[in-house]
ZATIMAR-307151 format. One record per residue: x, y, z of N, C-alpha, C, O in turn. Coordinates in steps of 0.001 Angstrom, whole numbers, plus 500000, padded with zeros to 6 digits. Layout:
REM residues N
XYZXYZXYZXYZ ...
REM end
This chain:
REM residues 430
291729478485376643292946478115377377292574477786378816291792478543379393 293220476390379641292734476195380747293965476762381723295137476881381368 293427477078383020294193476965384091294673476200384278293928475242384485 296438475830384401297328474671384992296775474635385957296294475640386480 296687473260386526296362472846387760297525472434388354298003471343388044 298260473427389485299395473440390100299538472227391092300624471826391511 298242471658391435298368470438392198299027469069391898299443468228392695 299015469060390328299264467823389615300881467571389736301534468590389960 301497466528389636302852466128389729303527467288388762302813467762387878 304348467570388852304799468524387871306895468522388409307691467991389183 306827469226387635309079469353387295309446470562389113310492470591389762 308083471374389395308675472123390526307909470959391828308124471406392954 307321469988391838307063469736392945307467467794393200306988467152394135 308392467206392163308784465910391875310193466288391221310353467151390358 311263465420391837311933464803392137312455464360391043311991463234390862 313274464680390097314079463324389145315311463635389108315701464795388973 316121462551389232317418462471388908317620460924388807316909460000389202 319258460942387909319748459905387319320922459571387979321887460310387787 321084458335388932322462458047389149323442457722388486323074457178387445 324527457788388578325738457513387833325661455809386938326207455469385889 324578454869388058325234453440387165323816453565386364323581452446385908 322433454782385892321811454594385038320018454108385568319105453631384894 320097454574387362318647454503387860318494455681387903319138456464388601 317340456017386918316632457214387389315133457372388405314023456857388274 315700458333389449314568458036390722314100459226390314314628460216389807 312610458839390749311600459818390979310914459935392143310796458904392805 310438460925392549310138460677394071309355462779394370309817463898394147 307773462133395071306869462832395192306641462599396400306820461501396929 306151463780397060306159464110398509304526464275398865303880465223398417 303850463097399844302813463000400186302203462692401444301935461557401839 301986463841402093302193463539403426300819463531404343300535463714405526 300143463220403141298212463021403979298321461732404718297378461409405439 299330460987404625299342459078405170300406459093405307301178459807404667 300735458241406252302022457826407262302364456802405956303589456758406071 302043455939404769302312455187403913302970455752402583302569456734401958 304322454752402189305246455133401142304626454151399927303754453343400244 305034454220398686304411453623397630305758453406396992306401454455396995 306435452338396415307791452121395182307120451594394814306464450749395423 306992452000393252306955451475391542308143451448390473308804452467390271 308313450634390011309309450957389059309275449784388008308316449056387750 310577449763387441310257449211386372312247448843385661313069449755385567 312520447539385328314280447290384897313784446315383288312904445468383137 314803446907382278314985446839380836315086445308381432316141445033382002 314226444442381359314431442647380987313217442300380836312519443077381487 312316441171380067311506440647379467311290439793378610312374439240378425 310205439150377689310242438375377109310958438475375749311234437463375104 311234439649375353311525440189374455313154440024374660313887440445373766 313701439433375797315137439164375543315665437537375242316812437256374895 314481436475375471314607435385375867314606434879374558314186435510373589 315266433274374507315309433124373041314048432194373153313606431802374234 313279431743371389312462431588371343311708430148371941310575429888372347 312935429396371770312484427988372345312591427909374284312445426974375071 312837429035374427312747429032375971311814430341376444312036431046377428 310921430456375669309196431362375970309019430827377172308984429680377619 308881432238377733308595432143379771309595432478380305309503432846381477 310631432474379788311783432130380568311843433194381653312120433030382841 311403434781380751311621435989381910310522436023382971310847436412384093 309062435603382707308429435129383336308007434373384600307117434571385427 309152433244384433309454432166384888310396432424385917310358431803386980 311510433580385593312686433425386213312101434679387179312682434694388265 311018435800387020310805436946387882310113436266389275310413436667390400 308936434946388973308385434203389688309064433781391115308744433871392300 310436433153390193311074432581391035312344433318392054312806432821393080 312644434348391563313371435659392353313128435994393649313929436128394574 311316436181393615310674436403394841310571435538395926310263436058396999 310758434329395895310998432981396549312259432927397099312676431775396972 313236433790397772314326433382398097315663433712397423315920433348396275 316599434501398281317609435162397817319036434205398774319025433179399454 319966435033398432321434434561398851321121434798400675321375434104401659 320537435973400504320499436629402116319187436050402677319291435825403883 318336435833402313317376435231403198316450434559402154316236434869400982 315872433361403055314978432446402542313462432358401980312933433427402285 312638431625401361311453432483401015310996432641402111310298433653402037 310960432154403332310114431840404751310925433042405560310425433342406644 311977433678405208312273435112405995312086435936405127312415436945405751 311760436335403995312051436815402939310278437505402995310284438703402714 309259437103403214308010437018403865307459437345405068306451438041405187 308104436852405997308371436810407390308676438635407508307811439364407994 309859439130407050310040440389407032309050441010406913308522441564407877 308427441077405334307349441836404979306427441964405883306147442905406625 305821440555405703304633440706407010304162441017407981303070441493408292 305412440614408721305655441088409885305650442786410047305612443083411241 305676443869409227305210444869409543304125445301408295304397446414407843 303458444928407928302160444905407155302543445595405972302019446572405437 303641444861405618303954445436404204303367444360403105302503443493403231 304378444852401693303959444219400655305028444845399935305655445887400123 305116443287398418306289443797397502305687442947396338304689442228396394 306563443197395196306109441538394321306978442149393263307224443341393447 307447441649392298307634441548391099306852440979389500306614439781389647 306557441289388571305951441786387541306498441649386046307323442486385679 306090440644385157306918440678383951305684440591382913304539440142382857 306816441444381962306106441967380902306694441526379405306982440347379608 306947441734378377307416441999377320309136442118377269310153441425377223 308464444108377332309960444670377336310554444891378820311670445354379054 309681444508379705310092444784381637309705444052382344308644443445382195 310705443897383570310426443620384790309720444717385770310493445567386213 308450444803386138307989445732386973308540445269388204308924444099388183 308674445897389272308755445887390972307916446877391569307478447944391140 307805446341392546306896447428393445306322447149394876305461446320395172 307186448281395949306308447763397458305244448941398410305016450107398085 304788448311399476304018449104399853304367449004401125305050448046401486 304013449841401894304462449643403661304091451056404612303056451622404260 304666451537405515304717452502406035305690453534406020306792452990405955 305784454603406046307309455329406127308725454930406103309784454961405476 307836454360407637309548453447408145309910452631407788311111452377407886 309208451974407307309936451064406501310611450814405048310942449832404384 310636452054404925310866452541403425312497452026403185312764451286402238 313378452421403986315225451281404193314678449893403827315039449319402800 313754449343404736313650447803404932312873447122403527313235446000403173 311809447838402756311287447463401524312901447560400493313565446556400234 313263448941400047314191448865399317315417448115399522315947447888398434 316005447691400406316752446694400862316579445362400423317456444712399855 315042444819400786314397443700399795314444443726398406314845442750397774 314057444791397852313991444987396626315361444796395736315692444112394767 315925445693396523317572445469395941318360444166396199319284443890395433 318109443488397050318251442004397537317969440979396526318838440299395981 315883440856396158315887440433395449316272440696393772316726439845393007 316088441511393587316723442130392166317819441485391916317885440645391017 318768441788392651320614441599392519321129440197392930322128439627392492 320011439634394108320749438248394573319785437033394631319815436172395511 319012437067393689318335436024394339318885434495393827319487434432392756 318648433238394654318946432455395006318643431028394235319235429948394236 317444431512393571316533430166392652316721428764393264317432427857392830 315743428771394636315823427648395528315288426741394510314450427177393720 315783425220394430315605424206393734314191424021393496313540423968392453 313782423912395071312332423344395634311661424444394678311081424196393621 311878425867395328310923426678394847310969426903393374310214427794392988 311602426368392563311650426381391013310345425361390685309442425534389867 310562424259391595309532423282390849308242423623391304307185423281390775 308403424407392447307145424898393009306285425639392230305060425617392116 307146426295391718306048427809391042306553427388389277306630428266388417 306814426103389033306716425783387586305196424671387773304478424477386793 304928424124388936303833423272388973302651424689388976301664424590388247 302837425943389818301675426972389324301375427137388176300237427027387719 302975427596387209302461428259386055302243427133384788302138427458383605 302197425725385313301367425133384561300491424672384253300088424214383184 299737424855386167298537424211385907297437425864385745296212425759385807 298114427258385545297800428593385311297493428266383682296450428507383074 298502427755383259298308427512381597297163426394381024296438426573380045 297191425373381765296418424474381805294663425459382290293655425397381586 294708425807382862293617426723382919292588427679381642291422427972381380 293904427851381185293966429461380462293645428575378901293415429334377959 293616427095378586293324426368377607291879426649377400291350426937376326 291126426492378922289497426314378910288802427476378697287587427569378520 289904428675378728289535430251378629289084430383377408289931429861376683 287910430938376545287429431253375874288229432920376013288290433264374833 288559433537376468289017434936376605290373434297376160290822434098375031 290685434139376915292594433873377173293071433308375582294048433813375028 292268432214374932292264431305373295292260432386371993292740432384370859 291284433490372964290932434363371557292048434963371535292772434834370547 292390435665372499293172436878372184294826436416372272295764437121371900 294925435084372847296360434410372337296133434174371025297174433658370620 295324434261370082295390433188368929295424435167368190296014435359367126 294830436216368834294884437243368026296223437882367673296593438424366631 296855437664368848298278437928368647298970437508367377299447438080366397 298814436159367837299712435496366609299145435203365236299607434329364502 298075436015364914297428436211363547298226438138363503298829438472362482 298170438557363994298350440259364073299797440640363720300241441503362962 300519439538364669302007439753364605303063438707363774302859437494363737 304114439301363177304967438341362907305317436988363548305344437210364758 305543435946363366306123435078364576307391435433365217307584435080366380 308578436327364349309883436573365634309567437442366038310573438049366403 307778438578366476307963439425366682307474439039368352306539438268368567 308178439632369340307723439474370577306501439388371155306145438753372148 305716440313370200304265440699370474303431439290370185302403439073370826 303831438503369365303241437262369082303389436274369824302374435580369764 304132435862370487304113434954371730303406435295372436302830436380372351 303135433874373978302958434130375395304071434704376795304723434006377573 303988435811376738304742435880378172305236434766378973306356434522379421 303702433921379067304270432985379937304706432113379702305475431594380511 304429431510378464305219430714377890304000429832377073302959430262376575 304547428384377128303856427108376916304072426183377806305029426239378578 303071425078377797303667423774378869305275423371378036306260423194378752 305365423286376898306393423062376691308268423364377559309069422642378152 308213424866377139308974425602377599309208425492378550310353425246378930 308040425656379438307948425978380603308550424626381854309175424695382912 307901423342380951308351421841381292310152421612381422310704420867382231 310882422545380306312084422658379721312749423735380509313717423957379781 312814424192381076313748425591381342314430425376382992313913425186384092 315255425457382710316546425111383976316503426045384830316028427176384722 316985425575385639318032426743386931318832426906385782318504427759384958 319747426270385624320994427054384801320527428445384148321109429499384405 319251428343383145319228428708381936318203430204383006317935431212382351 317873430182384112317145431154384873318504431531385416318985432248384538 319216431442386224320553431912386309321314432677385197321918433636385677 321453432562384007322128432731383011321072434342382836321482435499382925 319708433879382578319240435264382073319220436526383083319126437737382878 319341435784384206319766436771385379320621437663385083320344438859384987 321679437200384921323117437569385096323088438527384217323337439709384455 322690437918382850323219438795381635322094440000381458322244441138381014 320933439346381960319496441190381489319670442111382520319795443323382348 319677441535383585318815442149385024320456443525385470321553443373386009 319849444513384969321069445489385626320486446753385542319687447096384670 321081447753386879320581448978386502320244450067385384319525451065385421 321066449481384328320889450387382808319264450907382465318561450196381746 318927451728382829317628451808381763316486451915383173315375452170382709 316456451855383994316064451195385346315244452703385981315785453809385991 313680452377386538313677453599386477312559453333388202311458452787388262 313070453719388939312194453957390944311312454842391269311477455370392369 310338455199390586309627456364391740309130455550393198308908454354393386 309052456834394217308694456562395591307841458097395971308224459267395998 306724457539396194305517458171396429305164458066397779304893456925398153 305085459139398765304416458922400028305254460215401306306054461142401179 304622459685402289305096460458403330306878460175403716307384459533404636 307421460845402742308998461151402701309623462126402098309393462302400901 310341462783402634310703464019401773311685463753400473312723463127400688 311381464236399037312136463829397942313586463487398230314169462479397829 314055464389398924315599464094398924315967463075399537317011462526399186 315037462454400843315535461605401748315108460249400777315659459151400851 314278460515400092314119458939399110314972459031398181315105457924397661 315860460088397533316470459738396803317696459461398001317589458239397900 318233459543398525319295459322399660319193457585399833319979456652399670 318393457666400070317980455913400696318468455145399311319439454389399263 317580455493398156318120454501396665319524454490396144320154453586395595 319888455820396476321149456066396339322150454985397507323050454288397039 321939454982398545322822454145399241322495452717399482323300451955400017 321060452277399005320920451043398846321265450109397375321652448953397199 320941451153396521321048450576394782322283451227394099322667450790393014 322977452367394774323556453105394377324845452696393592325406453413392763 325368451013394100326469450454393931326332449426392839327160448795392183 325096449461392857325105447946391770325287448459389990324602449236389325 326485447658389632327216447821388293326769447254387328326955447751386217 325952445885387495326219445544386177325640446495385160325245447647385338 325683445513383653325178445638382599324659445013381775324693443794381938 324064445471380729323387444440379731323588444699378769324063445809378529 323290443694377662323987443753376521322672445171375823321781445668376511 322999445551374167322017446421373939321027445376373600321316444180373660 319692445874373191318869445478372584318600445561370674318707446639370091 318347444601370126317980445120369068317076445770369218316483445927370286 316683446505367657315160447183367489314006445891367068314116444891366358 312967446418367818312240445577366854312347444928365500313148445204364607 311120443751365507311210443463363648310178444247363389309338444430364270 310056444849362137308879445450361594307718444778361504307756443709360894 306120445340362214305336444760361841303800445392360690302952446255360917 303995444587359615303517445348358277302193445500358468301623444746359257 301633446286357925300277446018358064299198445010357649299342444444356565 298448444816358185297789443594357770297129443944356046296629445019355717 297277442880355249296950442929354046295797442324353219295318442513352101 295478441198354672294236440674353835293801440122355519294452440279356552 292404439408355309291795438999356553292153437718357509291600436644357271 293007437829358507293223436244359084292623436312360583292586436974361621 292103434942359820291191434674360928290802432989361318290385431987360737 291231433408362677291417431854363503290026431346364185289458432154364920 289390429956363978288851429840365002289027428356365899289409427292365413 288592428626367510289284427964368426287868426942368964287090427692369554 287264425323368928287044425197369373287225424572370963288337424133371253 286362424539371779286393424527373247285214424037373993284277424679374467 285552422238374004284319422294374573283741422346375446284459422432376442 281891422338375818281381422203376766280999423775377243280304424018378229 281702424997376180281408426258376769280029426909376292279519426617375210 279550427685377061278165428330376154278566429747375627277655430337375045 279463430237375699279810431311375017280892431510374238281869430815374519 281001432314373277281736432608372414282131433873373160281500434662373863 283841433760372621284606435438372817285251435330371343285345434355370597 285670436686371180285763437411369673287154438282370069287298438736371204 288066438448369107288893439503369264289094440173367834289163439352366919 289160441015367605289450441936366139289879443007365997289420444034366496 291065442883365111291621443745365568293176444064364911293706443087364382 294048445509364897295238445443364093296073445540364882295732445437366061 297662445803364522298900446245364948298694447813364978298498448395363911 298740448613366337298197449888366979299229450771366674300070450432365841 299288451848367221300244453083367047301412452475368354300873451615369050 302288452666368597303048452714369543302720453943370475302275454975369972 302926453844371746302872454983372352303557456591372198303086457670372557 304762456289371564305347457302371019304819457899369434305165458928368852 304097457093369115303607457801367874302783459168367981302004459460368888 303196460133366597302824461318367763300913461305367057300275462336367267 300408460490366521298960460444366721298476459403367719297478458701367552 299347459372368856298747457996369698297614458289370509296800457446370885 297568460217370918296195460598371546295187460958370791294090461188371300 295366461044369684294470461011368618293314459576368370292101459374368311 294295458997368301293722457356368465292716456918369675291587456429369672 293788457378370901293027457588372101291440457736372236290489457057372624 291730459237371601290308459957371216289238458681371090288428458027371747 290052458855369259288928457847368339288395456468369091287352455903368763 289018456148369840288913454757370664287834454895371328286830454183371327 288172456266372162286944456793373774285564456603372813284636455838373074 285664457499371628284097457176370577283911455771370667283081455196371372 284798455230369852284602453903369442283753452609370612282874451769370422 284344452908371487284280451414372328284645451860373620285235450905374125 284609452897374514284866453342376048284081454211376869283842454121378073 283637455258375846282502456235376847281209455810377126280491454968376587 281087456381377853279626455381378657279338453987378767279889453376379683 278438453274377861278267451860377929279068451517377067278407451128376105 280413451419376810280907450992375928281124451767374517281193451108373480 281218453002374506280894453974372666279951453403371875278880452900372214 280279453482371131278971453720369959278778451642369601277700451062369471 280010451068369541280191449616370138279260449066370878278491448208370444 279245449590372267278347449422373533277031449749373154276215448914373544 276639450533372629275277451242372411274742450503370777273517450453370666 275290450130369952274578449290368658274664448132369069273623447483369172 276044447485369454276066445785369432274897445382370878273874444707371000 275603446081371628274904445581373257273700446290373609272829445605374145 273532447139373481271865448104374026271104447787373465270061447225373799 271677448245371978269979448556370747269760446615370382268737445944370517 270754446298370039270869444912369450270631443540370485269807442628370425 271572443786371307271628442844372410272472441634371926272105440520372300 273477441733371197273965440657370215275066440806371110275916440632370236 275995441055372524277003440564373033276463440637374686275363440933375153 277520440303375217277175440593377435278155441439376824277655442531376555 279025441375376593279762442961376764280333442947375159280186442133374247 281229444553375280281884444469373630282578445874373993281937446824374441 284310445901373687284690447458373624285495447236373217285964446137372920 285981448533373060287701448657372389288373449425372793288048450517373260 289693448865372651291246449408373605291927449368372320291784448699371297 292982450610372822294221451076372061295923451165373248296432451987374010 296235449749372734297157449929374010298533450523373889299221450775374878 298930450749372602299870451704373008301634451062373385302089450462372412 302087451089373955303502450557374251304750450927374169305205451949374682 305330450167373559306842450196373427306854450220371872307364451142371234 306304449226371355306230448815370325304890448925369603304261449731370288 304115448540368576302738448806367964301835447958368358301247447206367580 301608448005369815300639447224370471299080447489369556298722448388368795 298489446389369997297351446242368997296162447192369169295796447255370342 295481447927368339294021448695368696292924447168368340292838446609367247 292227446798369563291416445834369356290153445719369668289906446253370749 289163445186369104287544445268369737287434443220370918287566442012370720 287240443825371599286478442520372544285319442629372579284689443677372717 284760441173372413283134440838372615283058439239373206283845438304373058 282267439300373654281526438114374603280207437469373935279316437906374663 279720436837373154278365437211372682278270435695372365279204434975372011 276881435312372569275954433976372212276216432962370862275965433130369669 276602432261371326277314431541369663276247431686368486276758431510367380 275101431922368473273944432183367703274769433337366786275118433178365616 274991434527367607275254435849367442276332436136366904276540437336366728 277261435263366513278886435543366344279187436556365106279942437526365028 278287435943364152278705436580362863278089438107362677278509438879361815 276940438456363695275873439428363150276809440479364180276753441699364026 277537439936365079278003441008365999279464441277365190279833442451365155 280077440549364724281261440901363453280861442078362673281352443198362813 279824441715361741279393442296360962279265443770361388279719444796360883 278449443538362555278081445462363190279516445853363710279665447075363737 280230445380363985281733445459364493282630446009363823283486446625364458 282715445967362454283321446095361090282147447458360579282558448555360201 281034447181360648280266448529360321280474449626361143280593450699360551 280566449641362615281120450981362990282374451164363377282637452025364217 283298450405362838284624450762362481284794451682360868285642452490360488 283650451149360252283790451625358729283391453241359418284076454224359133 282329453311360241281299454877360492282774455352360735283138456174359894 283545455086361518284585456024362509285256456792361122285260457977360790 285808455588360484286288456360359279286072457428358399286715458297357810 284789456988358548283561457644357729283206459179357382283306460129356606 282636458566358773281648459899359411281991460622360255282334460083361307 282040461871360182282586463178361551282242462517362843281134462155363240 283205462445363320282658462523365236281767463880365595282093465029365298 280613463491366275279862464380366340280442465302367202281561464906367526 280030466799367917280382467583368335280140466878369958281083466630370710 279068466692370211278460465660371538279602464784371916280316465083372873 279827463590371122280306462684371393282105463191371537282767462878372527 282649463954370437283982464892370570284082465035372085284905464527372848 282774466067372415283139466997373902282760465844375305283020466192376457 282226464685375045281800464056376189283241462966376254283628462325377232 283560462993375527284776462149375387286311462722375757287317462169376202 286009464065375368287216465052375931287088465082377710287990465190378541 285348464917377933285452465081379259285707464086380118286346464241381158 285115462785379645285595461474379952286974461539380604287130461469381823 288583461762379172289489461685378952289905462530380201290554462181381187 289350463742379881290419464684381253289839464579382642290447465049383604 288730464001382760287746464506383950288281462907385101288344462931386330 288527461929384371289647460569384910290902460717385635291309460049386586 291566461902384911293160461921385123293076461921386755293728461077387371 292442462668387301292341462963388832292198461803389818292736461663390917 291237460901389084290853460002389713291836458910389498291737457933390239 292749458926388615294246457849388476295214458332389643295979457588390255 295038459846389874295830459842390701295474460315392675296051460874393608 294702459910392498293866460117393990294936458982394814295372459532395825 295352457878394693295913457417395608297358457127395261297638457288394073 298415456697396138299963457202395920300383456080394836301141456401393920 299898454791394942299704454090393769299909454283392492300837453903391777 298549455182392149298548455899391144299402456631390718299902456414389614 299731457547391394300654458640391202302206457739390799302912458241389924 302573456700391332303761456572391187303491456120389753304059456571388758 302568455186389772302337454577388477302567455202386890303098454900385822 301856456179387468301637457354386584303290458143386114303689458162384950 304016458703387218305441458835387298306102457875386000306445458155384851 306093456702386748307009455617385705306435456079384380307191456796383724 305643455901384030304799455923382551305525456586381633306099456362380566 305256457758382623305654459596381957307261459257381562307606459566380421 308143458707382350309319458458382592310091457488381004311020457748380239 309127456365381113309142455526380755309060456214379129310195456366378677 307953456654378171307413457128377259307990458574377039307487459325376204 309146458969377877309766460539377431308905461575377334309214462492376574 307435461655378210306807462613378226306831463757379091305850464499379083 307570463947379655308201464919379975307551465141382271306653464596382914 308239465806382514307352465850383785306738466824384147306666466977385366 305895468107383033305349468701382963303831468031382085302738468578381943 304224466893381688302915466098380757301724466500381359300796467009380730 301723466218382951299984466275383328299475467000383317298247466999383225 300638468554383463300281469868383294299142469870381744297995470133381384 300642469304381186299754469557379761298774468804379312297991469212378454 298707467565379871297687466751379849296375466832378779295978466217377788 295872468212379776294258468805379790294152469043378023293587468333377191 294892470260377850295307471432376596295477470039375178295042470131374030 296226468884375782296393468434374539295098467844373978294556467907372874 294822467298375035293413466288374655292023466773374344290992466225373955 292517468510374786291172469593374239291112469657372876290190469428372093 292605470118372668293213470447371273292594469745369845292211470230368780 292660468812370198292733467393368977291474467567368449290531467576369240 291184467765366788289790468088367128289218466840366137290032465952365884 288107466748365668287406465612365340288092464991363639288025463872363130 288518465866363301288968465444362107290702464903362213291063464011361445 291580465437363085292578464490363757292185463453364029292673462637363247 291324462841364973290624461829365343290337461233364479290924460158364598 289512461240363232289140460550362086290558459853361205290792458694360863 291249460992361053292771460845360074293356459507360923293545458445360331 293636459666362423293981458402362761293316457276362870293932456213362798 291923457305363064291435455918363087291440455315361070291382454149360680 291514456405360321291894455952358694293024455196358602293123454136357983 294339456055359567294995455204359130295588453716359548296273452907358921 294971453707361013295677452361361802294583450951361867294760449802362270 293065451855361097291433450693361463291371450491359940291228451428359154 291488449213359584290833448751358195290261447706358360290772446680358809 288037448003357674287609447201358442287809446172356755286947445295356682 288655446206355685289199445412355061289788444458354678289685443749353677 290894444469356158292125443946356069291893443883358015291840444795358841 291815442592358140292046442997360137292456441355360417292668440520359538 292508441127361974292936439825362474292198439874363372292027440661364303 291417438306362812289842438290363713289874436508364589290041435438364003 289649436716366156290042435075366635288399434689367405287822435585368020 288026433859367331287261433288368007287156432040368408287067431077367646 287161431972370148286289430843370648285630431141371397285409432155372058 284938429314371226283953429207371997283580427619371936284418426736372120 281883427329371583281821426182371579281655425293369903281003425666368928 282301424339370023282978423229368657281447423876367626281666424300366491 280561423872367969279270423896366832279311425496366217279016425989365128 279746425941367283280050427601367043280895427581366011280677427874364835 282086427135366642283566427876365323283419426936364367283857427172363241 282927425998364588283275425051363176282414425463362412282762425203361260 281115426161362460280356426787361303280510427980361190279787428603360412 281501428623361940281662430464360987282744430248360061283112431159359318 
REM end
């Protein structure tokens, strides 16, 4: 049994409450720096937009930041700067992230912006076409990406097509060519509302006085949004699909492989965790890093992530590797996915991975950043605000044969969704 570490964010030394129209603030008291930290996070995303207008939430968060009812993008900037702040907005899926940075005092003058842009912004004409000429020549970019090809094309082998997870966030040139003021106005109106809406504020301020401030700056805003459906179900993969992308003129091949993951709420999602840290994260990469890349030399890099979410975000392996190499690094790729299943996690690799896992947490939260970050998460995922407490205990707990049971049931190196590009001589002969 370990000692709680009383230092960590916890229910006696953070801040939560829920206002009446449905923001819940969080707010941690840090008073080593004259500097405040807001993170947060409002229920709108791609996941509300309809399908022939992909980007749209994207598109429309872009353009928010550019200019409100109350001030222009050129004061709107001007503010910030002018006392060495910072803000931005953030789209995701199922959210709009926000988040600013500044000094104490200016903690009224950030949230004021924030709530400004959130609630009023303006969708200057100019600046629509402005930041639709970015995010196309961003897309136009992201064509020549050997990274960006694979793991767009993994999606949409992994996932249903109405399932959110299978699109681009950002869209397509299509869409993106297509989508109005009107139709950015419209999704405004109807997603963007406090329901669901969640503020931590991290820094040199006392909890109550940050919740005071959100309260009288955000405190009034009513709207609402419609509900959400639930997801569509996504089945498990049943047989092998697999895309390949050529691209020319590149000398490398990228690889993605990989299934539909646990959701974050699944209650083996730290289990997975675990199996992952083996798999493809501790040290040079897990046991991944150390056959494909050390002993072999068959990638520049190769690991694997379990991301977890809202929904059954994907557990996936990335590799980088020599178009020569494509198939032999598959092959070992699929072989120690079969070992995980397999074979016991050793006692070594169990305890260096437990230490990995807990011996990090500290270092996520060393700066106020972190910490808020961290806040939302907990917030976000219903883990309670004693989690970090428990943090340590759970991830001791789990022992190698938990670990195994979940990588059985979510890794089949049988049945998976495998994307590659690279260069035309490459994919056209695997």
């Amino acid at each position: 049994m370990h000692k709680t570490n009383l230092s960590l964010p916890g229910p006696d030394n953070t801040l939560r409450q829920t206002l009446p129209n449905g923001i819940t603030v969080l707010a941690r008291e840090n008073f080593a720096s004259p500097a405040v930290v807001i993170s947060g996070y409002l229920e709108a995303g791609s996941e509300d937009e309809p399908l022939e207008q992909a980007g749209l939430s994207a598109f429309t968060d872009e353009v928010m930041e550019r200019g409100t009812h109350r001030r222009s993008f050129a004061q709107l900037y001007e503010e910030v700067e002018s006392v060495g702040a910072s803000f931005g907005l953030g789209s995701g899926v199922h959210l709009t992230s926000f988040g600013a940075k500044g000094l104490v005092e200016q903690l009224p003058l950030l949230l004021d912006i924030l709530n400004d842009v959130l609630r009023n912004p303006a969708f200057p004409p100019e600046q629509i076409e402005r930041a639709r000429g970015e995010i196309l020549s961003a897309l136009r970019e992201q064509e020549h990406s050997t990274r960006a090809r694979a793991n767009r094309a993994f999606h949409e082998l992994a996932y249903p097509a109405e399932h959110p997870y299978h699109r681009r966030v950002s869209g397509t040139p299509e869409t993106i060519t297509n989508i109005t003021r009107d139709a950015m106005r419209a999704f405004h109106e109807r997603y963007f509302s406090p329901q669901g809406m969640v503020i931590a504020i991290v820094g040199a301020v006392k909890a109550t006085e940050a919740l005071k401030a959100v309260t009288e700056i955000m405190g009034d805003w009513s709207a609402r949004r419609p509900a959400r459906s639930p997801l569509p179900d996504v089945p498990a993969l049943a047989a092998i699909s697999r895309q390949t992308i050529a691209i020319p003129e590149k000398t490398q091949s990228d690889l993605v492989l990989g299934w539909p993951g646990p959701p974050r709420r699944s209650p083996d999602f730290l289990s997975c965790y675990l199996a992952n840290t083996v798999l493809g994260v501790f040290g040079m990469m897990g046991r991944l890093g150390e056959r494909v890349r050390s002993q072999n030399g068959l990638a520049y890099y190769v690991y694997s992530r379990v991301d977890g979410g809202t929904g059954p975000g994907p557990w996936q392996t990335n590799a980088g590797v020599n178009p020569a190499n494509v198939a032999a690094a598959i092959e070992m790729i699929l072989d120690e996915v079969q070992r995980l299943r397999e074979e016991r996690i050793t006692d070594a690799e169990l305890n260096d991975s437990k230490a990995y896992l807990t011996g990090s947490l500290p270092l996520q939260l060393e700066t106020n950043e972190g910490v808020a970050q961290t806040l939302t998460n907990i917030e976000r995922y219903g883990l309670g605000l004693d989690y970090l407490r428990r943090y340590r205990e759970i991830i001791m707990n789990i022992t190698a044969a938990e670990a195994q049971t979940a990588a059985r049931r979510w890794l089949d190196p049988q049945h998976y969704a495998l994307a590659i590009a690279g260069p035309p001589d490459d994919t056209q002969s695997q």
